[in-house]
Backbone as ProteinMPNN parsed JSONL, in Angstrom:
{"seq_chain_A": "XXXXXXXXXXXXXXXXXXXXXXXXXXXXXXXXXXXXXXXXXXXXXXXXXXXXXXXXXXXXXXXXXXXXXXXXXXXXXXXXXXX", "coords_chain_A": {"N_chain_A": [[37.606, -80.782, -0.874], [40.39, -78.992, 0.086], [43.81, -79.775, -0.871], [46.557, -81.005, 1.54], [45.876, -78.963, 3.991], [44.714, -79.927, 6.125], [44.679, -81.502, 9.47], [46.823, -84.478, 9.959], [46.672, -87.996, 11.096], [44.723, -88.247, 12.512], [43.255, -89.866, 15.675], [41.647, -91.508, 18.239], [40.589, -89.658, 21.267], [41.044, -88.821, 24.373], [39.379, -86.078, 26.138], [39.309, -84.341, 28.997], [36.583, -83.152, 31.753], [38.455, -80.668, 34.252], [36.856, -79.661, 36.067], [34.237, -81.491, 36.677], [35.11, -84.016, 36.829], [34.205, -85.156, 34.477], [34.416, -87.255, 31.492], [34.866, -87.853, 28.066], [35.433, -89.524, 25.036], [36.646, -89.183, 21.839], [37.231, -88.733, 18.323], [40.505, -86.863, 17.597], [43.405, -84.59, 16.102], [44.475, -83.542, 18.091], [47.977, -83.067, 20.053], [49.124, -84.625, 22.969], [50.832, -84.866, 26.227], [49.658, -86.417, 28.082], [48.181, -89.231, 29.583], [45.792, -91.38, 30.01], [43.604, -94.095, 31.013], [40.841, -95.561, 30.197], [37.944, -98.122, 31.094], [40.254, -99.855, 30.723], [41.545, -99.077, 28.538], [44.352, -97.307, 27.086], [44.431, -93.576, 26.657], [45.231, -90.276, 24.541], [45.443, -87.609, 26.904], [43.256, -85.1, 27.016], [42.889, -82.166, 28.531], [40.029, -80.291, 30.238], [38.597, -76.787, 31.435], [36.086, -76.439, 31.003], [33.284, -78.006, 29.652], [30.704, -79.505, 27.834], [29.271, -81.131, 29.944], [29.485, -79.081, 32.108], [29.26, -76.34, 31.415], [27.056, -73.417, 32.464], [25.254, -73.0, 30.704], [24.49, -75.086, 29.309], [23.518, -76.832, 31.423], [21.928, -75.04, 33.261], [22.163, -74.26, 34.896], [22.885, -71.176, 35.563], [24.767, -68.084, 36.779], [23.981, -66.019, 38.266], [25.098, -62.191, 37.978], [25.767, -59.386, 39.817], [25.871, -57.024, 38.161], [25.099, -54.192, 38.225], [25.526, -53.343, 40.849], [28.356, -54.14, 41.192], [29.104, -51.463, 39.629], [28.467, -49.527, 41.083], [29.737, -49.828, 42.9], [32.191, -49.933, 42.433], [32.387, -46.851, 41.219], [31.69, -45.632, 43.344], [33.919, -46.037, 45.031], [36.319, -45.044, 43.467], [35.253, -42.046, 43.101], [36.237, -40.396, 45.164], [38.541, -39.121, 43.683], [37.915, -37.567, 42.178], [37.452, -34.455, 40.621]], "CA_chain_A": [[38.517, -80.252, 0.121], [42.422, -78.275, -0.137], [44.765, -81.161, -0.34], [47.42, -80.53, 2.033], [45.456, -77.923, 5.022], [43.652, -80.51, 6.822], [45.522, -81.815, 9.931], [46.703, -85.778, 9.37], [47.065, -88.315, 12.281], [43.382, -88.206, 13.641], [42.791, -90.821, 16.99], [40.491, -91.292, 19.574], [41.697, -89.045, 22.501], [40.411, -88.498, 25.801], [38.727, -84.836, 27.066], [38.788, -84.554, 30.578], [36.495, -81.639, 32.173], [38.428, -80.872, 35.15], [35.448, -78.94, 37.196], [33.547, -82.263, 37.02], [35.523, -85.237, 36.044], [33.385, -86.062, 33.25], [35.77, -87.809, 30.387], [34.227, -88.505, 26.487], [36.226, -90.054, 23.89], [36.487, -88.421, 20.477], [38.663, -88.27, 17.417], [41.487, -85.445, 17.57], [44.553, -84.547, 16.271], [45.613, -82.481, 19.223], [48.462, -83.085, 20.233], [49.454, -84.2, 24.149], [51.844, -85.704, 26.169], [49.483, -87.566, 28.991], [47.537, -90.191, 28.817], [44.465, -91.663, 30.818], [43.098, -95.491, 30.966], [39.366, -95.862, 30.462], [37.484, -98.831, 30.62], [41.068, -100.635, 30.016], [42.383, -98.583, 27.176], [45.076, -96.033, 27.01], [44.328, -92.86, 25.079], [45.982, -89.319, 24.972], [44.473, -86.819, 27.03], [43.078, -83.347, 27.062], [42.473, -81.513, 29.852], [39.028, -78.933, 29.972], [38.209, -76.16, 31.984], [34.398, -76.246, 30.959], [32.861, -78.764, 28.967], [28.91, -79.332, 27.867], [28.381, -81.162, 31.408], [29.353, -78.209, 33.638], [28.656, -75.172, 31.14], [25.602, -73.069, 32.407], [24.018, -73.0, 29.131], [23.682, -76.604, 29.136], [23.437, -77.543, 32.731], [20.777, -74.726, 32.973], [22.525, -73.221, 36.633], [23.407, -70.021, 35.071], [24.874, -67.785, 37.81], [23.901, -63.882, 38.209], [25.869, -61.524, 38.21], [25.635, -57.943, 39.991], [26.786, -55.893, 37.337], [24.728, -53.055, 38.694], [26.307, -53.016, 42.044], [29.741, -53.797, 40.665], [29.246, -50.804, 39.102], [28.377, -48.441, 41.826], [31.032, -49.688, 44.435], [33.416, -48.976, 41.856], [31.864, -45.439, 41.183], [32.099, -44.978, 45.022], [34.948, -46.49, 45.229], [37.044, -43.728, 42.683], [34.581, -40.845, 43.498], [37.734, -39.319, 46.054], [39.588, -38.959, 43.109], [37.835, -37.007, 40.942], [37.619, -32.656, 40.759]], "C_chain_A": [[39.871, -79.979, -0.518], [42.842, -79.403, 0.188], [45.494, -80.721, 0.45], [47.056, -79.661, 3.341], [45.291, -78.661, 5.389], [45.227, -81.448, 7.757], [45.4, -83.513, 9.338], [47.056, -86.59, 10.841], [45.44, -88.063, 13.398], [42.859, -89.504, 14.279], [41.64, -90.883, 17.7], [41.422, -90.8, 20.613], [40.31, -88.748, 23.263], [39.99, -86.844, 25.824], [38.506, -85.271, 28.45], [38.319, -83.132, 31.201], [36.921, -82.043, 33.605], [37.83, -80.377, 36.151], [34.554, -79.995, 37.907], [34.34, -84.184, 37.019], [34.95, -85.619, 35.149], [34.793, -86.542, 32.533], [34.676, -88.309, 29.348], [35.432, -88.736, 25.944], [35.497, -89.616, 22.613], [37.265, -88.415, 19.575], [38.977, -87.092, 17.623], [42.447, -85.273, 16.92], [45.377, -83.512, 17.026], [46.536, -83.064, 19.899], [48.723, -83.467, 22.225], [49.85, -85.147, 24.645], [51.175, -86.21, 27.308], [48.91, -88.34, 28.927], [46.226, -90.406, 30.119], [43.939, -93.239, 30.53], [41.584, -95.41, 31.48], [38.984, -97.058, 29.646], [38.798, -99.866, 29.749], [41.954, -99.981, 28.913], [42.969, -97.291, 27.548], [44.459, -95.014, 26.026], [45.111, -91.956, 25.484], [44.691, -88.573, 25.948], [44.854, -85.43, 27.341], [42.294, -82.967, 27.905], [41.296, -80.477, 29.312], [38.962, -78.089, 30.831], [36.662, -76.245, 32.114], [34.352, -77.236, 29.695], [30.868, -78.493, 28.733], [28.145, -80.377, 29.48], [28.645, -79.996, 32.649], [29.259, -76.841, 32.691], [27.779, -74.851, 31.562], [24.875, -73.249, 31.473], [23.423, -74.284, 29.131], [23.252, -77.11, 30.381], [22.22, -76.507, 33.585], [21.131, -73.882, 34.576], [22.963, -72.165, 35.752], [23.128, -68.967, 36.29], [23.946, -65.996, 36.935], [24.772, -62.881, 38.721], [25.327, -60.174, 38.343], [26.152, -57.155, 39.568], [26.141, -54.286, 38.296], [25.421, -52.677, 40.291], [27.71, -53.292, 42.094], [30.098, -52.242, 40.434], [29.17, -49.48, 39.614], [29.307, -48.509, 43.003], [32.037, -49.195, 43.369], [33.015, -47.263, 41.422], [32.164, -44.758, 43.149], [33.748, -44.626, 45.404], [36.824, -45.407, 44.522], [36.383, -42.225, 42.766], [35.664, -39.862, 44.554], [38.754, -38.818, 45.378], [38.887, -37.547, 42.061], [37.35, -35.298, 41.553], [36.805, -32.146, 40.29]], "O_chain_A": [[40.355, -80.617, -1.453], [42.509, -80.05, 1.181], [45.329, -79.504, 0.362], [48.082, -79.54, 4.009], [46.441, -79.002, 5.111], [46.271, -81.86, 7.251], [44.489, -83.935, 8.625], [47.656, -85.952, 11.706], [45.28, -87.807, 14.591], [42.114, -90.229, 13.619], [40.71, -90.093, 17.542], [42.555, -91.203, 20.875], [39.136, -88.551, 22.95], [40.86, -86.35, 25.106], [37.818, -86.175, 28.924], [39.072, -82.162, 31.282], [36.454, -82.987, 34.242], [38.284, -80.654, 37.261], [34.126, -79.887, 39.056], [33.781, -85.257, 37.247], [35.233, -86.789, 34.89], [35.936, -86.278, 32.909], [33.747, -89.042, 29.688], [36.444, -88.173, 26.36], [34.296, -89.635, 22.347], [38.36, -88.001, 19.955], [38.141, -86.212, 17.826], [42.894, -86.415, 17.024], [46.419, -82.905, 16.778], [45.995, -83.876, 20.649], [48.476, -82.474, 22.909], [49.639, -86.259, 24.162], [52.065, -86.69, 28.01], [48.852, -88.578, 27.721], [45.924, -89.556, 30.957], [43.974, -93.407, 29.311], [41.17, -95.263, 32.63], [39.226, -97.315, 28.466], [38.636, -100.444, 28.674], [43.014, -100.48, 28.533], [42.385, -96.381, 28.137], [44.051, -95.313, 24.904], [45.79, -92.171, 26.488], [43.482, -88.789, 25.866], [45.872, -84.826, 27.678], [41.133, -83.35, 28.055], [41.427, -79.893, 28.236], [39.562, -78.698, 31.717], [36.081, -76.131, 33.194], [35.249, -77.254, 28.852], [30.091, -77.684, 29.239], [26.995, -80.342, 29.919], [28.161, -80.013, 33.78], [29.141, -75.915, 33.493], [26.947, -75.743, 31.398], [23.745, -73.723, 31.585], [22.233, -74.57, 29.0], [22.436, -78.023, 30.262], [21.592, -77.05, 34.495], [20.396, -73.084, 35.159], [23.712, -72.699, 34.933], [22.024, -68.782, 36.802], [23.622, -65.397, 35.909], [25.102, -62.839, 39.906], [24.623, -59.665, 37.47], [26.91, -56.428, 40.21], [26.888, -53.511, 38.894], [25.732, -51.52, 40.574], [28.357, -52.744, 42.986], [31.126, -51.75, 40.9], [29.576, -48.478, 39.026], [29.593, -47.631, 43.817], [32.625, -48.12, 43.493], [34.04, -46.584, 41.468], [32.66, -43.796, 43.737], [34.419, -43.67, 45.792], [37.934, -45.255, 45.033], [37.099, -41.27, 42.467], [35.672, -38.632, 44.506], [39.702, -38.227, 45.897], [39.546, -36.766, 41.375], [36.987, -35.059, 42.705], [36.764, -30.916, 40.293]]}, "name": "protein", "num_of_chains": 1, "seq": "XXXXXXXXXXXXXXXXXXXXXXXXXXXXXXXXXXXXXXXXXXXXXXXXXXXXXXXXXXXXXXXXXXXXXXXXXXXXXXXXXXX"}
């Protein structure tokens, strides 16, 4: 390894997905200024949007999406405009 690139200061920090509450503990050195008490112990924590318990891919609900009828209301939908 490059001496010198690699961040320094790596902890155990909190992830929190907030869609589900899940919370894992992990080494990080990201950076953040709140904290969280699990199981007794302070750590830092990091907020998620999506994690591997509420991704579709992993959780296996994968929505559908009507691209094809997206695609014709908006065609309708600008069709008054065009010459």
């Amino acid at each position: 390894m490059k001496k010198g690139i690699h961040p320094e200061g790596y902890r155990l920090v909190a992830f929190k997905d907030m869609s589900n509450d899940d919370v894992f503990i992990t080494k990080s050195a990201a950076e953040s200024k709140e904290t969280i008490d699990v199981d007794g112990v302070e750590y830092p924590l990091i907020k998620l949007e999506i994690s591997r318990t509420s991704h579709p891919f992993y959780t296996g609900k994968a929505k559908l999406v009507d691209t094809a009828g997206r695609i014709d209301k908006f065609k309708n939908k600008y069709a008054k405009f065009k010459k």
